[in-house]
C-alpha positions as a Markdown table, in Angstrom:
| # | Residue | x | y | z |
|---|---|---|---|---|
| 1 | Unk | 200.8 | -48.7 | 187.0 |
| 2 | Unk | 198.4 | -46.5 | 185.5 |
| 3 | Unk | 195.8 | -49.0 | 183.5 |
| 4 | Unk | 194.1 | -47.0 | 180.5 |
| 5 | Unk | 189.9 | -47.1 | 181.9 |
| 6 | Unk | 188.9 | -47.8 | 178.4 |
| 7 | Unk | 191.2 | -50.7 | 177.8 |
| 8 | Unk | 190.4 | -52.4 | 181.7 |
| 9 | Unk | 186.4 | -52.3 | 180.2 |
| 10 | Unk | 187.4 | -53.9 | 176.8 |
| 11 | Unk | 189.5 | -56.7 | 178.8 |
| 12 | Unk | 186.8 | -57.3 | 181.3 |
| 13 | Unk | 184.0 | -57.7 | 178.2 |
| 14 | Unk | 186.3 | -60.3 | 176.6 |
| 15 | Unk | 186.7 | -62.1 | 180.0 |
| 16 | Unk | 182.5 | -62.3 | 180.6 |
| 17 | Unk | 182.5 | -63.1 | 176.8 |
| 18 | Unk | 184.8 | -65.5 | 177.2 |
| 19 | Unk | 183.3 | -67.0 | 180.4 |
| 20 | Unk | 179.6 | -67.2 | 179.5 |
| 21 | Unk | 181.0 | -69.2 | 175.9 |
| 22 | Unk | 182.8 | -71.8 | 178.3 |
| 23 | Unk | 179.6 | -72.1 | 180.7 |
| 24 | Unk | 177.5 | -72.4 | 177.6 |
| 25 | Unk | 179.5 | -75.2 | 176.1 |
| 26 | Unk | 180.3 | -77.4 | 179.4 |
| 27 | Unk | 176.3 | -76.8 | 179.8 |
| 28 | Unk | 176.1 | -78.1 | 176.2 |
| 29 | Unk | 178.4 | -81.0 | 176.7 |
| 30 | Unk | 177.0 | -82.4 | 179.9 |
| 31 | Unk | 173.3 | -82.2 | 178.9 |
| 32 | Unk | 174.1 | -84.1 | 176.2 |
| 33 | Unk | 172.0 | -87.3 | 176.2 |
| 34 | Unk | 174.1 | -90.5 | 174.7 |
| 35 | Unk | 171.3 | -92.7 | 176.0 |
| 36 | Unk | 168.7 | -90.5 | 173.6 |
| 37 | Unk | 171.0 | -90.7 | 170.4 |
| 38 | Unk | 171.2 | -94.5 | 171.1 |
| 39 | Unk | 168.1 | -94.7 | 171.2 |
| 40 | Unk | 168.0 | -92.5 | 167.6 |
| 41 | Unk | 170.6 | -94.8 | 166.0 |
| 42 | Unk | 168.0 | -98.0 | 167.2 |
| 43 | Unk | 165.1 | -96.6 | 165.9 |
| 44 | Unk | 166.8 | -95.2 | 162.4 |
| 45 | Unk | 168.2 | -99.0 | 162.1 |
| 46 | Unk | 164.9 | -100.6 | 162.4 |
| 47 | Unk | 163.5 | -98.8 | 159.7 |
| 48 | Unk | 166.1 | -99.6 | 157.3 |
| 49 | Unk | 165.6 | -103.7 | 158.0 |
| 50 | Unk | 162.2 | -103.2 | 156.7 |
| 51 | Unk | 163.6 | -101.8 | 153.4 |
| 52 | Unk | 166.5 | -104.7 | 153.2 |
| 53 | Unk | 166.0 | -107.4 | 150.1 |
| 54 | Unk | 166.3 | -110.5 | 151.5 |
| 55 | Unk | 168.9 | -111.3 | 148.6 |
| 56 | Unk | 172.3 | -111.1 | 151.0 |
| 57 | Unk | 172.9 | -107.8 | 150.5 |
| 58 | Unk | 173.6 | -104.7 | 153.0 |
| 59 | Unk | 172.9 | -101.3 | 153.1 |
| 60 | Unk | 175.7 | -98.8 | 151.8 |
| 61 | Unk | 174.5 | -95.3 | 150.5 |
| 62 | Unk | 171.6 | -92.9 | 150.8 |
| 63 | Unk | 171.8 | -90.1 | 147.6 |
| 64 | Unk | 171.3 | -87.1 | 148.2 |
| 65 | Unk | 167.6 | -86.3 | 148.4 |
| 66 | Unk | 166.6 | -89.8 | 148.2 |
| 67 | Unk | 165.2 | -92.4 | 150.9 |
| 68 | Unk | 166.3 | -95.3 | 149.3 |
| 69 | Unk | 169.2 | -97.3 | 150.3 |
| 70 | Unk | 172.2 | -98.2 | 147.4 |
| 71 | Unk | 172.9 | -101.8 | 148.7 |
| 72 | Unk | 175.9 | -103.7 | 147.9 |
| 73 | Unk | 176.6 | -107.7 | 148.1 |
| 74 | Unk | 179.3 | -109.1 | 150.7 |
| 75 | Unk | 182.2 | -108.7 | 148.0 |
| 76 | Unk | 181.5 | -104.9 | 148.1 |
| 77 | Unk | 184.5 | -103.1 | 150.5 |
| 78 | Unk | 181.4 | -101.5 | 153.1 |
| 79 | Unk | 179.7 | -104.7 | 153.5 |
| 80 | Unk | 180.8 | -104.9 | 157.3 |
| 81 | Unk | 179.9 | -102.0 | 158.4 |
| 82 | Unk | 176.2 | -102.7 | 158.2 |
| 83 | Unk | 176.4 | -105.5 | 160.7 |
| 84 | Unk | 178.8 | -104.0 | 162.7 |
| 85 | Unk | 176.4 | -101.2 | 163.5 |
| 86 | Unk | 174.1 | -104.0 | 164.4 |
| 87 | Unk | 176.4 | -105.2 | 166.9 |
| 88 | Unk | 177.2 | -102.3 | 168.2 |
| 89 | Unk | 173.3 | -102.0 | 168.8 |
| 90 | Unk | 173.4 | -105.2 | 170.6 |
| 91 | Unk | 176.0 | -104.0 | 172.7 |
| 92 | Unk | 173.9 | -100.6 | 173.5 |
| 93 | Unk | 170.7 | -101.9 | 174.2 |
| 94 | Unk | 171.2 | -105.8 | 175.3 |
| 95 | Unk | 168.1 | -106.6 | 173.1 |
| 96 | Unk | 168.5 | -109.8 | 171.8 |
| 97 | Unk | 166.6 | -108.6 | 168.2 |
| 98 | Unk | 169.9 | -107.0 | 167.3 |
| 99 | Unk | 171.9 | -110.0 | 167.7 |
| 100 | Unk | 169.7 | -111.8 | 165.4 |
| 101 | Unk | 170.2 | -109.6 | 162.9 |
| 102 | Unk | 173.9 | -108.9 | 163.3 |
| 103 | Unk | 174.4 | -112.4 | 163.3 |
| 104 | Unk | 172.3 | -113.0 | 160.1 |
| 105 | Unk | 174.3 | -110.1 | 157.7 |
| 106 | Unk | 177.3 | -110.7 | 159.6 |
| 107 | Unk | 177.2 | -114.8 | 158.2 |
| 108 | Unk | 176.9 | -113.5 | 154.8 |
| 109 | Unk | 180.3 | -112.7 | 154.6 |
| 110 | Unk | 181.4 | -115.8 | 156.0 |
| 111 | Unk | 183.3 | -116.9 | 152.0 |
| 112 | Unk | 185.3 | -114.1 | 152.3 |
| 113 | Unk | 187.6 | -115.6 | 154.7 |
| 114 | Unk | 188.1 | -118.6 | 152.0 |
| 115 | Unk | 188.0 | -116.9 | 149.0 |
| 116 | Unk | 191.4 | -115.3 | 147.1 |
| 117 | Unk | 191.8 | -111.8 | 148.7 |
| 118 | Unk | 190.9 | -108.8 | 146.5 |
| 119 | Unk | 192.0 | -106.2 | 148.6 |
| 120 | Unk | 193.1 | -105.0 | 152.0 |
| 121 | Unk | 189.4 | -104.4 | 152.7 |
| 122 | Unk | 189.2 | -107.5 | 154.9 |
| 123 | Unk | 189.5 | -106.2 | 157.8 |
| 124 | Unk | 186.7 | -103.5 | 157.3 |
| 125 | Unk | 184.1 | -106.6 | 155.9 |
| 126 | Unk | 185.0 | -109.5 | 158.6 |
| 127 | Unk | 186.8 | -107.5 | 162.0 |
| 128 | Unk | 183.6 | -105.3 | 161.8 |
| 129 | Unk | 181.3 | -107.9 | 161.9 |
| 130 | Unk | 182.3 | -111.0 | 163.0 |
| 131 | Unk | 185.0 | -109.5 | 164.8 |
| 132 | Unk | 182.9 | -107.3 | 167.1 |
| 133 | Unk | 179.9 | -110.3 | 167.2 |
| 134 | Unk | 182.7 | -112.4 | 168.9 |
| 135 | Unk | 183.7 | -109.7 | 171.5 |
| 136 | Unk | 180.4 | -109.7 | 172.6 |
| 137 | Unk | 179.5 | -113.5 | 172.3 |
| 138 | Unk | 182.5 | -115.7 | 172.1 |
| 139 | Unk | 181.0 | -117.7 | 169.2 |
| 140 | Unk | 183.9 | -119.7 | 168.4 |
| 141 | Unk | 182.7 | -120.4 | 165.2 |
| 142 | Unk | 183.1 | -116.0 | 164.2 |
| 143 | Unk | 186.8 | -116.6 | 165.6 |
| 144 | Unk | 187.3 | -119.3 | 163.4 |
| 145 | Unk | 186.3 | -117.3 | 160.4 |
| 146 | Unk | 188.3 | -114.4 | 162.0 |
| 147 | Unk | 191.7 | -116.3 | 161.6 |
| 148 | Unk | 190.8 | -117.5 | 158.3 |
| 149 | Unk | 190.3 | -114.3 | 157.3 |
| 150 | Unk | 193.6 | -112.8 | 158.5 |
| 151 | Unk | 195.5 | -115.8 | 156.8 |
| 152 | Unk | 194.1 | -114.4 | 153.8 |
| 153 | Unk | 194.5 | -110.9 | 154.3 |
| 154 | Unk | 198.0 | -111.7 | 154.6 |
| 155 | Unk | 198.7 | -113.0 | 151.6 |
| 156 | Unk | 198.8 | -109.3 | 150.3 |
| 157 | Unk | 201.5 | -108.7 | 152.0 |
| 158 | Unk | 204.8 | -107.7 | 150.3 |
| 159 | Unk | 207.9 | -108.6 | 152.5 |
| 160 | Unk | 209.8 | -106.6 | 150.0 |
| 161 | Unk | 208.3 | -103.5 | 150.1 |
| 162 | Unk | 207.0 | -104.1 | 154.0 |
| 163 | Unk | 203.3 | -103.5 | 153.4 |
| 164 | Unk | 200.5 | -104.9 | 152.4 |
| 165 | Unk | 199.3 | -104.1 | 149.3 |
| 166 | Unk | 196.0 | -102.0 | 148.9 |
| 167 | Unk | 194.1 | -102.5 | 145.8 |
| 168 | Unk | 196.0 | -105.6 | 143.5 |
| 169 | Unk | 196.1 | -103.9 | 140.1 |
| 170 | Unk | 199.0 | -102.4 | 138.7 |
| 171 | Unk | 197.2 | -99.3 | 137.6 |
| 172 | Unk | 200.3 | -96.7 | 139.7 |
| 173 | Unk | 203.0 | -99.1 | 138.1 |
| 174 | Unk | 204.1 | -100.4 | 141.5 |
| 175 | Unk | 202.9 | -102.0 | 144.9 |
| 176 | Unk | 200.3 | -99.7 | 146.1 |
| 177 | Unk | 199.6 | -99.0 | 149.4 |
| 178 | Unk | 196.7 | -96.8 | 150.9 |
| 179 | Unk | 196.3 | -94.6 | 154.4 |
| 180 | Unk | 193.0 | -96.4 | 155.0 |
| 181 | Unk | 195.1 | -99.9 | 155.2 |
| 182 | Unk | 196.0 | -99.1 | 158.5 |
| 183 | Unk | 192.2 | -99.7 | 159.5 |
| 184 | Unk | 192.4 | -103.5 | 158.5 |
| 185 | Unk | 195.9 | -104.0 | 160.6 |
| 186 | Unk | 193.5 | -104.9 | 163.9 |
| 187 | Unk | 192.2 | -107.9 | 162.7 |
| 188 | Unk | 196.1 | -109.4 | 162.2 |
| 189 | Unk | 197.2 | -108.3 | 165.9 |
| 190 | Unk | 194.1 | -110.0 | 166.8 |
| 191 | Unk | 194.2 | -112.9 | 165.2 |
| 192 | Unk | 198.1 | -113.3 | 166.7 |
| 193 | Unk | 196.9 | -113.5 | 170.2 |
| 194 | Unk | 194.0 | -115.7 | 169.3 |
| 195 | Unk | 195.7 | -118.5 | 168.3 |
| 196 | Unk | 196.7 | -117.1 | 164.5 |
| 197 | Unk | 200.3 | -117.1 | 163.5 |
| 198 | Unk | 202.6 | -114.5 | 165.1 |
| 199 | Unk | 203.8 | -113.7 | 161.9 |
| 200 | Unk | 200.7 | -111.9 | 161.4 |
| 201 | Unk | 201.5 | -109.8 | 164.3 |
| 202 | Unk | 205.1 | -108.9 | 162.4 |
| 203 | Unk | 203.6 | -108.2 | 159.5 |
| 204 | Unk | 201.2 | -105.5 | 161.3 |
| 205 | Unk | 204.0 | -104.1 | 162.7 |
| 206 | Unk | 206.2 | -103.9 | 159.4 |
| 207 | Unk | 203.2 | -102.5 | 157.6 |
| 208 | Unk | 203.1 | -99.5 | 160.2 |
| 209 | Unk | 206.3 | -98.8 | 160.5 |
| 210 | Unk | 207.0 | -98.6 | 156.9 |
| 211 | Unk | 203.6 | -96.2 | 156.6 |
| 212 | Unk | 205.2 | -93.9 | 158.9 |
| 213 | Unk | 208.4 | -93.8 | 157.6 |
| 214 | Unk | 206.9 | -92.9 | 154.2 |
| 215 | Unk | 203.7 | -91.8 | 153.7 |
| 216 | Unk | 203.6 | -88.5 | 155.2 |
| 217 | Unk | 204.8 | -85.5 | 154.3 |
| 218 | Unk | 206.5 | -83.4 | 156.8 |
| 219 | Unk | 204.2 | -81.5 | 158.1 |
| 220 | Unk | 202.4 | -84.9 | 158.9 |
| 221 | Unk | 199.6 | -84.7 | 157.1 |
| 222 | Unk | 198.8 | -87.8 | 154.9 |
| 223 | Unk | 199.1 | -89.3 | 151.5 |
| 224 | Unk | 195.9 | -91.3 | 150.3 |
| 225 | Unk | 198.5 | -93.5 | 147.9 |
| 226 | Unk | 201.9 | -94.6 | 148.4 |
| 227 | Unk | 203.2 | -96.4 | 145.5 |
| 228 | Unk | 206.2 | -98.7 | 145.7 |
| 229 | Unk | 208.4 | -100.2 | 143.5 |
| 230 | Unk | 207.7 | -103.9 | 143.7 |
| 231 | Unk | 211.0 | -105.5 | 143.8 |
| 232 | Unk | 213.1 | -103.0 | 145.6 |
| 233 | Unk | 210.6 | -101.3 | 148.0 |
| 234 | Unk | 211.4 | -98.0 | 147.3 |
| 235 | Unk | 209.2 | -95.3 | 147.4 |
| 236 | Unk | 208.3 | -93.8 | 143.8 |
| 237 | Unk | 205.9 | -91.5 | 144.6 |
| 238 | Unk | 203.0 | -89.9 | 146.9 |
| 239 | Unk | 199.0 | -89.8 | 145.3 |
| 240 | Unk | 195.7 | -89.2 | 145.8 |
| 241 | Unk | 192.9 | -91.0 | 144.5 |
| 242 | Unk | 189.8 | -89.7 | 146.6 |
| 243 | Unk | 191.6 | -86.6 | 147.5 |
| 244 | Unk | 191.7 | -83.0 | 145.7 |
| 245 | Unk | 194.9 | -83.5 | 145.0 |
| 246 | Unk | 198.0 | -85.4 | 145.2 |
| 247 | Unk | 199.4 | -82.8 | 148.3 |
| 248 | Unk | 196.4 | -81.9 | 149.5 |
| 249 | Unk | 194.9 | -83.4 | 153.2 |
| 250 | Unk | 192.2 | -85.7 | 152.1 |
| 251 | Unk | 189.9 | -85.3 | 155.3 |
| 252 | Unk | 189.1 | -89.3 | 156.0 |
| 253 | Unk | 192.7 | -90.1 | 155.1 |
| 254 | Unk | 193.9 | -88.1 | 158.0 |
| 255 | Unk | 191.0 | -89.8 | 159.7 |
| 256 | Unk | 192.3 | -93.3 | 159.3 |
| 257 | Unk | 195.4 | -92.5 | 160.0 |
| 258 | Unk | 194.6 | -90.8 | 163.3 |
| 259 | Unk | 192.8 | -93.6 | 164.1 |
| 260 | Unk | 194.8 | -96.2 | 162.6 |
| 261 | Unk | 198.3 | -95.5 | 164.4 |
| 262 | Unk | 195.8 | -94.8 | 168.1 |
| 263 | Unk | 194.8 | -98.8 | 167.3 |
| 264 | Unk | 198.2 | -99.5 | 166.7 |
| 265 | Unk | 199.9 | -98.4 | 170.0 |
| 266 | Unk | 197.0 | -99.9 | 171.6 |
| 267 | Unk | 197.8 | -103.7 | 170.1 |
| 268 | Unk | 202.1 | -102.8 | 170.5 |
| 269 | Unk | 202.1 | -100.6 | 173.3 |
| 270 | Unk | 205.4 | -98.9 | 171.1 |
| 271 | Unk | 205.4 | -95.4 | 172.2 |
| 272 | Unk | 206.8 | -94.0 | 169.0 |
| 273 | Unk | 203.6 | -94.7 | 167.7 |
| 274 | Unk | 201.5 | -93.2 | 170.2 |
| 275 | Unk | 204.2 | -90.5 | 169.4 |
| 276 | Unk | 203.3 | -90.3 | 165.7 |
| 277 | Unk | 199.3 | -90.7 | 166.5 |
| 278 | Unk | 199.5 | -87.1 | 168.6 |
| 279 | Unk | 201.4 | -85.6 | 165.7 |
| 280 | Unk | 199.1 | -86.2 | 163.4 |
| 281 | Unk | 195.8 | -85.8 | 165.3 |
| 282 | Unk | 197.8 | -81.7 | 166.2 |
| 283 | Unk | 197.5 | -81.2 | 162.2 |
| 284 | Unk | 194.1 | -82.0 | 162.1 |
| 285 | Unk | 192.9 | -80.3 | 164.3 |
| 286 | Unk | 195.1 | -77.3 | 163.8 |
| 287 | Unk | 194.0 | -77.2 | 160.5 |
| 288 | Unk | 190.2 | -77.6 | 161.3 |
| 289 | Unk | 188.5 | -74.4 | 160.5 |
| 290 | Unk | 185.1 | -75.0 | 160.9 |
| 291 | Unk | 182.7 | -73.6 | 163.8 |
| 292 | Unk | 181.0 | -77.1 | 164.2 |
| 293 | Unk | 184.2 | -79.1 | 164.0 |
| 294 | Unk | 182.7 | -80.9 | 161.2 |
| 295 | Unk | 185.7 | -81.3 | 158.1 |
| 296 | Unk | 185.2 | -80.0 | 154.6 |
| 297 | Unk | 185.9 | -83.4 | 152.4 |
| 298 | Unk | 189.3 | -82.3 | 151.9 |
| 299 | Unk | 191.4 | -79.4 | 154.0 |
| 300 | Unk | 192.7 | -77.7 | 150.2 |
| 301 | Unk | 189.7 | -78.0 | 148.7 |
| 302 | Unk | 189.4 | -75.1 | 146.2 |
| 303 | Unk | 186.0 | -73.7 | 146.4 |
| 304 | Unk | 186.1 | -73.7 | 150.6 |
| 305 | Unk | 183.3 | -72.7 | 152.0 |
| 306 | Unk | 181.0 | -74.3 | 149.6 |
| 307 | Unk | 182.5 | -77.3 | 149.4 |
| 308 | Unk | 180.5 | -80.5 | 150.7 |
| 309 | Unk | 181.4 | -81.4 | 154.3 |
| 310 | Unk | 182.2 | -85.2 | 155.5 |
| 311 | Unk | 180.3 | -86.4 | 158.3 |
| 312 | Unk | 182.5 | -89.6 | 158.2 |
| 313 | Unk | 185.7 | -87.9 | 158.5 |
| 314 | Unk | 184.6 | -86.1 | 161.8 |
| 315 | Unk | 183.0 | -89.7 | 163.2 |
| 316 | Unk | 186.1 | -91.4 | 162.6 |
| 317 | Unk | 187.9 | -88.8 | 164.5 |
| 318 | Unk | 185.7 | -88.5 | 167.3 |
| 319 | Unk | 186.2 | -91.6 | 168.0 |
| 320 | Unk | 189.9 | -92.0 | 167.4 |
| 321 | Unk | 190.2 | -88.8 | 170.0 |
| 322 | Unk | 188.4 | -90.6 | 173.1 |
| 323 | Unk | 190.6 | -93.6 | 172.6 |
| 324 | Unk | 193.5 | -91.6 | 172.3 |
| 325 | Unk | 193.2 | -89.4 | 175.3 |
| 326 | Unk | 192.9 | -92.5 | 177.5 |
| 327 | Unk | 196.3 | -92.9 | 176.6 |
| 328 | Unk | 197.6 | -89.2 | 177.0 |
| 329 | Unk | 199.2 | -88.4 | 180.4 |
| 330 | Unk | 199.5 | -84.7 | 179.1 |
| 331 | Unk | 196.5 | -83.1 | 181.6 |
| 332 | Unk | 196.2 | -80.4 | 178.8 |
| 333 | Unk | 195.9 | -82.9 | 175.5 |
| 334 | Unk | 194.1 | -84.8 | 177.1 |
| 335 | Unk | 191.6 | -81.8 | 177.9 |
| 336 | Unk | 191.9 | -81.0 | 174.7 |
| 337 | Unk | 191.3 | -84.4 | 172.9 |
| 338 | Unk | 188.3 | -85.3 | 175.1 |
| 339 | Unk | 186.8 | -81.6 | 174.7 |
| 340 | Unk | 186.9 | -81.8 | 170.8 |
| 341 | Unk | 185.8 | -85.5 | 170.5 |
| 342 | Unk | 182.7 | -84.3 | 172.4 |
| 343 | Unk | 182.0 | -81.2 | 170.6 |
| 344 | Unk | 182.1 | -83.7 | 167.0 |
| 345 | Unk | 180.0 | -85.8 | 168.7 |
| 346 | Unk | 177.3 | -83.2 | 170.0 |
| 347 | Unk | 177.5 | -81.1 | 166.3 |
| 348 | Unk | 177.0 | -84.7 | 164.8 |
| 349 | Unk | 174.3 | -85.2 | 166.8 |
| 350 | Unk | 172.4 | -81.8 | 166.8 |
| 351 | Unk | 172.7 | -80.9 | 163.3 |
| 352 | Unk | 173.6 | -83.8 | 160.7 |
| 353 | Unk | 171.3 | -86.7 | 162.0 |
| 354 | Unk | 169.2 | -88.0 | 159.0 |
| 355 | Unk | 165.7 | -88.0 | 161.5 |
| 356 | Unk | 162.8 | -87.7 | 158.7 |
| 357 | Unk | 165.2 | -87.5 | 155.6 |
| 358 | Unk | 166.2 | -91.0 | 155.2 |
| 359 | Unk | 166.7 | -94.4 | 157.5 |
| 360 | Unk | 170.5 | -93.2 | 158.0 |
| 361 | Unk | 171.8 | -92.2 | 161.2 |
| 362 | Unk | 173.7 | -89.4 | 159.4 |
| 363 | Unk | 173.8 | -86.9 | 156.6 |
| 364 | Unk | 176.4 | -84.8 | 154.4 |
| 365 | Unk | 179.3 | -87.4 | 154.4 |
| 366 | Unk | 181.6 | -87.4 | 151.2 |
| 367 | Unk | 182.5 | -90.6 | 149.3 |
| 368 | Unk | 184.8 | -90.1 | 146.4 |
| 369 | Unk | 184.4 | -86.9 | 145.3 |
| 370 | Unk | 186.9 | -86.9 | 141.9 |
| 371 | Unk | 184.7 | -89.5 | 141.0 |
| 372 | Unk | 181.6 | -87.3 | 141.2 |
| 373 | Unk | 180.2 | -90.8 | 143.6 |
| 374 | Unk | 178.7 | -90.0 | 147.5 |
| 375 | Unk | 178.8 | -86.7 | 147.2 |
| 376 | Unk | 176.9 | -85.2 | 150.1 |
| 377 | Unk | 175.1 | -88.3 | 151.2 |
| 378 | Unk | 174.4 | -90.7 | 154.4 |
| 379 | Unk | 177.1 | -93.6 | 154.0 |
| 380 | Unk | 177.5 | -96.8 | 156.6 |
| 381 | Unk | 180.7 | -95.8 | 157.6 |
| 382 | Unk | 179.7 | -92.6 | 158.8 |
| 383 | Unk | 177.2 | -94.3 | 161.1 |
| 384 | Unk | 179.4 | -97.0 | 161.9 |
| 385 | Unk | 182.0 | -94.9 | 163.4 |
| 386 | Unk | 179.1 | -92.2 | 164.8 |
| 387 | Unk | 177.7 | -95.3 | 166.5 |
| 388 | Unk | 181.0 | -96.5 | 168.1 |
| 389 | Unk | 182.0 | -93.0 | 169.0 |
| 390 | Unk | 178.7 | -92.4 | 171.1 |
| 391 | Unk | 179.2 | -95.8 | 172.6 |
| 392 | Unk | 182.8 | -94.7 | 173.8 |
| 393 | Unk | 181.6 | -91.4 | 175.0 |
| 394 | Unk | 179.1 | -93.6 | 177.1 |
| 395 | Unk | 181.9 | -96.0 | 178.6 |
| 396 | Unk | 184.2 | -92.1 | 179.5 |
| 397 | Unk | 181.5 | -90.3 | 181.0 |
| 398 | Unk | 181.1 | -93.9 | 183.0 |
């Protein structure tokens, strides 16, 4: 077989192309230094518990432009994610100062687990807090407030409809149940095997089940809203509040979801739900365009490329990735998964850290964009999740 000269040289330039990209990114990768960004997120943290009021409240939001912190009392749906970061320093470093202070903001929330429950947000405000302060330190009395707090959080729950309600308004005209929900199902498995009511471990599993079955669409991407009607359970209709629209892929939704249904086969071990987690981490990244792996807020946004990015989105999926290849037999996906998480985690890193802009660990996250609020700004959820992922990356690479 006669090959054509000019065609062999094209085909060998792609391969050295090809081959000095790989190199160059596997150099990238493993010269990445987790230790250095821990350090990063330690000394960024510090500098925001100068600028704390000593008034019970938490950082939540930088503006854009701005250094000063927007900070929000323990009611407020972020409030955990503050002293979860400060337990996630603890665990990075071992220095006792972080302890301290996770301890101290995590105790402010301590009346939510006695108080009526106001929204699904529970497991977000106690499970990050106390919930990761008793992992590390067994203080029974965190575990105490843990099971409280699930008790509560499952009084939300509709057996009729076979989810837990979201946000306890009747503003959709039905039971309304959201794709970030599937975040606050961890503190119920947990609190069924530690001494909680195995109910709550049902009613996890219900809530799952019936978010599969109905809140995507069939491509698999996600619904932000599922609204229900209350006494029958069936589905009336698929919504977006924080989205660009009511079919478009909100970029955290997907997030939480990926995430959410990872978390879930870890606590039931179900496969169809590790099943259902791969589907929908294939859309996202199918459907992720961007050179630096970073999401626009939402995947159908109109006005794409200049529309704001979400920092948060891409944290939350970084880490949802390393979890989920650990439970990928797949050589390839699991190549894949660990690949991509790393690359997030790396663009993250190299080019949205906050350094001298504000006393965030990152920039350009997107809050609720319809609502013209966190539009382009360093939010704790984005560093919560940035913080967790790098800490994950640490315990792979180990």
């Amino acid at each position: 077989m006669n090959l054509n000269p000019k065609f062999v040289y094209l085909l060998s330039v792609l391969l050295i192309c090809m081959s000095i990209g790989y190199t160059q990114q596997k150099k990238e990768t493993k010269s990445f230094d987790i230790k250095k960004q821990l350090e990063y997120c330690a000394q960024q943290a510090s500098k925001t518990l100068e600028m704390i009021p000593d008034n019970g409240t938490s950082p939540r939001s930088i503006p854009t432009g701005s250094k000063e912190w927007k900070f929000v009392n323990y009611k407020d749906w972020t409030s955990g994610f503050w002293p979860g970061e400060l337990w996630y320093l603890y665990e990075a470093t071992g220095d006792k100062k972080w302890e301290k202070e996770a301890d101290k903001f995590s105790r402010f929330l301590t009346s939510l687990s006695v108080s009526k429950a106001n929204d699904h947000d529970l497991g977000f405000q106690v499970f990050n807090s106390f919930g990761n302060g008793y992992r590390l330190t067994k203080n029974a009395a965190y575990k105490e407030i843990i099971l409280k707090t699930a008790d509560t959080l499952a009084t939300l729950f509709n057996p009729k409809v076979g989810t837990i309600l979201s946000w306890p308004h009747n503003k959709y005209g039905g039971h309304n149940t959201i794709i970030d929900n599937m975040m606050n199902l961890e503190l119920l498995f947990w609190a069924s095997k530690n001494g909680g009511s195995k109910k709550l471990y049902d009613i996890a599993v219900q809530h799952a089940e019936t978010t599969m079955k109905n809140h995507f669409r069939p491509d698999f991407t996600s619904y932000h809203v599922l609204v229900y009607d209350y006494e029958t359970g069936k589905k009336i209709k698929g919504m977006t509040a924080q989205g660009f629209s009511d079919e478009s892929m909100w970029a955290r939704g997907q997030a939480w979801a990926i995430y959410g249904f990872t978390m879930v086969y870890r606590e039931t071990k179900d496969p169809k739900f590790l099943e259902f987690a791969h589907k929908l981490a294939r859309v996202y990244l199918d459907k992720l365009i961007t050179e630096d792996l970073i999401p626009y807020w939402d995947f159908n946004a109109p006005g794409i490329p200049n529309e704001p990015k979400d920092a948060s989105a891409a944290a939350i999926v970084s880490s949802a990735l390393i979890e989920l290849s650990s439970y990928t037999k797949d050589k390839t996906l699991k190549k894949e998964y660990e690949t991509k998480s790393k690359k997030m985690i790396v663009s993250l890193s190299e080019h949205y850290q906050s350094q001298d802009v504000n006393s965030a660990f990152l920039l350009h996250s997107t809050g609720h964009k319809p609502a013209g609020s966190e539009i382009d700004c360093s939010i704790n959820y984005a560093d919560y999740y940035y913080l967790e992922a790098l800490l994950r990356l640490q315990k792979l690479k180990k």
